[in-house]
C-alpha positions in Angstrom: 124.5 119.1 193.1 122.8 119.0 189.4 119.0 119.3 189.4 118.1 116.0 188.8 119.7 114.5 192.3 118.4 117.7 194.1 115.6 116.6 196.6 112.8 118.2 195.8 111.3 120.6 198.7 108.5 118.9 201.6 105.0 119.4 200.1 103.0 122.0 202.1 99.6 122.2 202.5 98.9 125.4 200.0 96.4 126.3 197.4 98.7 125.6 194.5 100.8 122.1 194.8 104.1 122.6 193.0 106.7 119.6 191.7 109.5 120.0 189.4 107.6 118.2 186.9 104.3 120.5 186.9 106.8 123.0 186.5 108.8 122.0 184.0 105.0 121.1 182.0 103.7 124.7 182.7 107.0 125.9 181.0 107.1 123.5 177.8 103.4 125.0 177.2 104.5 128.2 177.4 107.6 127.7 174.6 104.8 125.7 172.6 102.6 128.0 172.2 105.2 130.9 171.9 108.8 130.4 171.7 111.6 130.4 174.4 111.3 134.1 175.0 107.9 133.3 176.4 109.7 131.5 179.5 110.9 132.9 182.4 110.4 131.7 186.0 108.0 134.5 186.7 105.7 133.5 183.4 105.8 129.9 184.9 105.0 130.9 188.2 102.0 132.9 187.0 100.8 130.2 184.9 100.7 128.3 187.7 99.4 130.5 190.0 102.2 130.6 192.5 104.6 133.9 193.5 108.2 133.3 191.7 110.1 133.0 194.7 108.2 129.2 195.5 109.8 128.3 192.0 113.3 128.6 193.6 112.8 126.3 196.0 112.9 123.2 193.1 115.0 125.4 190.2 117.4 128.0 191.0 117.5 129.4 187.5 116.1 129.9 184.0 119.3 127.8 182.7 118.1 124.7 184.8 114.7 125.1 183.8 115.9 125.0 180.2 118.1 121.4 181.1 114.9 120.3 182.0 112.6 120.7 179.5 115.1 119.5 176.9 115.2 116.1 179.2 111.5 116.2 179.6 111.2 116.3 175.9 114.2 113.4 175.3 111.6 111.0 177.1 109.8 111.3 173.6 113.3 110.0 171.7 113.4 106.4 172.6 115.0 105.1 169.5 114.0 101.6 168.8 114.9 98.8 166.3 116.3 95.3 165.6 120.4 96.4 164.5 122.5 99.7 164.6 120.9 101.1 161.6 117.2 100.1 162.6 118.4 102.0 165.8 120.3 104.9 164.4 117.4 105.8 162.1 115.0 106.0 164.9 117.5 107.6 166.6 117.2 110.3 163.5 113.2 110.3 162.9 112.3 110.6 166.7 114.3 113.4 167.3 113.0 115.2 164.1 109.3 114.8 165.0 110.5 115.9 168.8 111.6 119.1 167.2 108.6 119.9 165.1 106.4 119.0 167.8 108.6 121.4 170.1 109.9 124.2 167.8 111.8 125.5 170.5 114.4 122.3 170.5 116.0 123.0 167.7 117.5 126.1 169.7 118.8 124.2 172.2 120.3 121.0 170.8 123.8 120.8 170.3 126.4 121.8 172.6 127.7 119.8 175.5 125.6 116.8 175.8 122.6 116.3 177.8 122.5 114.0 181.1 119.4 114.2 182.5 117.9 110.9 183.1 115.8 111.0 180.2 118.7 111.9 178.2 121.3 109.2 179.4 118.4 106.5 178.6 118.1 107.4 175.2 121.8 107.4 175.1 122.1 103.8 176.5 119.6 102.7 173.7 121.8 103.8 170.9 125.0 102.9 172.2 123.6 99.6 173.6 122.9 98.9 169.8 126.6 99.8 168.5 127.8 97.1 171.5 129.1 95.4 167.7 131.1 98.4 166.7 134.6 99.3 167.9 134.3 101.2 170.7 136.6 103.9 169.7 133.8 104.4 166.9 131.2 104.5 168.8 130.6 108.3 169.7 131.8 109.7 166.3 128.9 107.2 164.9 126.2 108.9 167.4 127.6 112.1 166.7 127.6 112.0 163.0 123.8 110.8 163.2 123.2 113.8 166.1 125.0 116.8 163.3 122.6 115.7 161.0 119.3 115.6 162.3 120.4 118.9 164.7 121.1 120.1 160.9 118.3 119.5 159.2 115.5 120.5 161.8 117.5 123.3 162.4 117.0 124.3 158.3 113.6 123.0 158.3 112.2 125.3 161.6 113.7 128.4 160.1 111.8 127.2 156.5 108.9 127.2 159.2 109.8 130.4 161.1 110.3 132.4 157.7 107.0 131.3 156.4 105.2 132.8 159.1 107.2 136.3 159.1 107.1 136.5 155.3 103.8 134.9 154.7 105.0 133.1 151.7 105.4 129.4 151.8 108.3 127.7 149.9 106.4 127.3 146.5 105.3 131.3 146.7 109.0 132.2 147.5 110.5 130.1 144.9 108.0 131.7 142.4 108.6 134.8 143.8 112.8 134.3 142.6 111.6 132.6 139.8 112.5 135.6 137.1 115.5 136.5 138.9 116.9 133.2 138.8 115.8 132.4 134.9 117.7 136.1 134.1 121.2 135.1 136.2 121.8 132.0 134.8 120.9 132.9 131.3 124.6 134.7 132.0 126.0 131.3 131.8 128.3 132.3 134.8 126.2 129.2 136.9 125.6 126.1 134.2 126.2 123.1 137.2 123.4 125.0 139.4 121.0 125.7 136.6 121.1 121.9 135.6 120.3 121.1 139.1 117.5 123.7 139.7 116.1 123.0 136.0 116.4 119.4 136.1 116.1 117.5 139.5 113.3 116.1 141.3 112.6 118.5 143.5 111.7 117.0 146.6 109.9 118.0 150.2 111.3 118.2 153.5 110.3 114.2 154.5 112.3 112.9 151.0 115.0 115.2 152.0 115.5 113.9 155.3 115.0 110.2 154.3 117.4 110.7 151.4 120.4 112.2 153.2 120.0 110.2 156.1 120.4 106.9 153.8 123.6 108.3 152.8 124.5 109.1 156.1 123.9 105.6 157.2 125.5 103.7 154.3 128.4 105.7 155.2 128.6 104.9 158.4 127.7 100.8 157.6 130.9 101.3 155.1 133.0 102.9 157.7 132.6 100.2 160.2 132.9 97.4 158.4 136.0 98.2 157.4 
């Protein structure tokens, strides 16, 4: 039986109340504050000041704790809009700002897909929105959307993470390359990326995302209209 239709154990009448959910809390503060090698059922249990074995009782193992803090966190993704692309871009923006506000996610999206409760109703919402769209096209759509924001937080947190082990941010690394750069493609071997890094707008993180997610969507407004 999966976690989520498990019973939880009888309450007893002991110094320290436990639930799945105060669980599950103690652990997400843990990864906030320090990453995913910060949680393991025996850190949990002594944030909570409980032996590990009570934790058994409502998870049997670090790998169901970690199902469950991703769902915990999916009740923050509740995408929201009038159409598909209203939808499919809150779809996008929520799960971005989940993932900065939780650097940890970005580890742990992906893969096979999520079906906690939390999970499956975000799920409904987008797919309840594509009720127009042929069903066949359906899951490539959300999946499309899903590679691209898992993408681009993933890109964006290790920006993030290498800031913090270098202690440069973007503009001191770039700087940093700077003469390198101006030496190699004064070679001429590279005249299509020189333009680009010479000429373009250079824009942030937000522009970035907003930018290729237009693209994304247009595509997909093309594709099923068709």
């Amino acid at each position: 039986m999966l976690v989520w239709e498990r019973p939880e154990p009888p309450s007893r009448p002991v110094p320290a109340s436990l639930s799945r959910d105060r669980i599950v809390r103690a652990a997400i503060r843990l990864a906030d504050a320090d990453g995913l090698e910060a949680v393991s059922l025996r850190k949990v249990a002594a944030v909570l000041g409980v032996g590990p074995m009570r934790l058994y009782g409502y998870i049997a193992s670090k790998e169901e704790l970690l199902d469950l803090m991703v769902d915990a966190i999916h009740a923050e993704i509740r995408p929201v809009g009038d159409d598909w692309r209203e939808v499919l871009r809150s779809l996008a923006e929520t799960t971005r700002q989940a993932a900065h506000q939780h650097e940890w996610l970005s580890d742990l999206l992906g893969g096979r897909p999520q079906l906690g409760p939390h999970a499956l109703a975000r799920g409904e919402a987008v797919v309840a929105a594509l009720g127009a769209v042929d069903v066949d096209a359906v899951m490539p759509v959300v999946g499309a959307v899903d590679a691209y924001v898992i993408g681009a937080v993933r890109r964006e947190i290790a920006e993030r993470r290498a800031e913090r082990a270098s202690g440069m941010d973007q503009r001191h690394w770039q700087a940093s390359l700077g003469p390198y750069l101006e030496r190699t493609f004064a070679t001429g071997r590279f005249p299509a990326l020189a333009t680009v890094v010479r000429d373009a707008a250079h824009l942030d993180a937000d522009e970035t995302f907003r930018i290729g997610l237009d693209f994304l969507l247009d595509g997909i407004g093309a594709g099923i209209s068709r």
